[in-house]
Every structure is written in C-alpha cells, then in structure tokens.
C-alpha positions as CSV (number, residue, x, y, z in Angstrom):
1,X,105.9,82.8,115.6
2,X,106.2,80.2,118.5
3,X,109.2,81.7,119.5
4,X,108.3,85.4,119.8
5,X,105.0,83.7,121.6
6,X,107.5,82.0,124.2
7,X,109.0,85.3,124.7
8,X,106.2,87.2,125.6
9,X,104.6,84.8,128.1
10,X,108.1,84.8,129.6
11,X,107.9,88.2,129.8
12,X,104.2,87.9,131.2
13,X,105.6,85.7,134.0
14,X,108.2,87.7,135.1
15,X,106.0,90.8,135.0
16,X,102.8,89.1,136.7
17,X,106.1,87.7,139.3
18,X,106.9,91.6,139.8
19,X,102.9,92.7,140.5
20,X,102.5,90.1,143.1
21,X,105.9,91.0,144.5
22,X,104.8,94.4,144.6
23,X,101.6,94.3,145.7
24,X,102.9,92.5,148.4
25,X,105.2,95.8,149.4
26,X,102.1,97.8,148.9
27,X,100.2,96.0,151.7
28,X,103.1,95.8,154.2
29,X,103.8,99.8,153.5
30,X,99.7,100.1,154.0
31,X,100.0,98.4,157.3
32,X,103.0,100.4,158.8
33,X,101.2,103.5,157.6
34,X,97.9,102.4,159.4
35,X,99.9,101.5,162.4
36,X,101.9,105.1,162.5
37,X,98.3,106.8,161.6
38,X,97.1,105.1,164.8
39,X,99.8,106.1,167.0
40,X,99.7,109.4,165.7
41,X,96.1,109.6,166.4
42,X,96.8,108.7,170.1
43,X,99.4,111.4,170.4
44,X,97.5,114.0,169.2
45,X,94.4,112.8,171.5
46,X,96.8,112.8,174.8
47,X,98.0,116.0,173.7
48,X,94.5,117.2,172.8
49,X,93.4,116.7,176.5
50,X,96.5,117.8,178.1
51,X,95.6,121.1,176.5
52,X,92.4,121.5,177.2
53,X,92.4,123.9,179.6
54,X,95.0,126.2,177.1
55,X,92.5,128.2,174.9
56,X,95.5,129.7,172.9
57,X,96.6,126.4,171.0
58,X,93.7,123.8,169.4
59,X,95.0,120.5,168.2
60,X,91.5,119.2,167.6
61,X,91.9,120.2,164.1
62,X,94.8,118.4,163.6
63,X,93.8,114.8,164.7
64,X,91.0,115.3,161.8
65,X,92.5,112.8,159.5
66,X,89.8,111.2,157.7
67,X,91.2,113.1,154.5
68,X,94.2,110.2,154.7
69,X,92.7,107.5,152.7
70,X,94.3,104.3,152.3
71,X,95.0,102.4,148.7
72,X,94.2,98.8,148.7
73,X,96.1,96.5,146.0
C-alpha cells in the first residue's frame, strides 16, 4: 500500500511540475497575443484614418475586437 502511495504522489509531482510548466507557457502565449492584439489595433486605427475620406472601404468594423477575450491561468 505504501508503495503504490509513493507512486502516485510521484506521479502528483510530476503532473503538478507539468501545470506550473504550462501555465507558465499559457501566460507568455497570453502576453505575445496581447502585444500582437495591440499592434494590430494600431494598424487598423492608422489605416482607419488614412481612409477616411474613402467612403467605399470601412475598417471601423474591423478594429472591433472586444469579442477577443483573453484566458487567464
């Protein structure tokens, strides 16, 4: 009994090792996307005013990205 005991909170260990490990990828991979959901919103606001004046294309609608929600670990 003390063995298969030992062998599970081995197996606890490693897998709690693996959830901090990645969590830890999860935030980094969070960040980057905020950083490219940032630039992209930039883009689209330069392009946004560029065109102003152009009734035939709207990019208004497309820097709406308040749909893109971000999962926190």
């Amino acid at each position: 009994m003390e063995k298969l005991n030992s062998q599970i909170h081995l197996q606890n260990c490693y897998i709690i090792r693996q959830n901090e490990m990645l969590r830890k990828k999860a935030q980094v991979l969070n960040q980057e996307n905020q950083a490219l959901l940032s630039e992209l919103k930039q883009k689209l606001s330069k392009a946004n005013t560029k065109l102003r004046g152009s009734p035939d294309i709207d990019v208004s609608s497309a820097s709406s990205s308040d749909s893109i929600s971000s999962s926190k670990p």
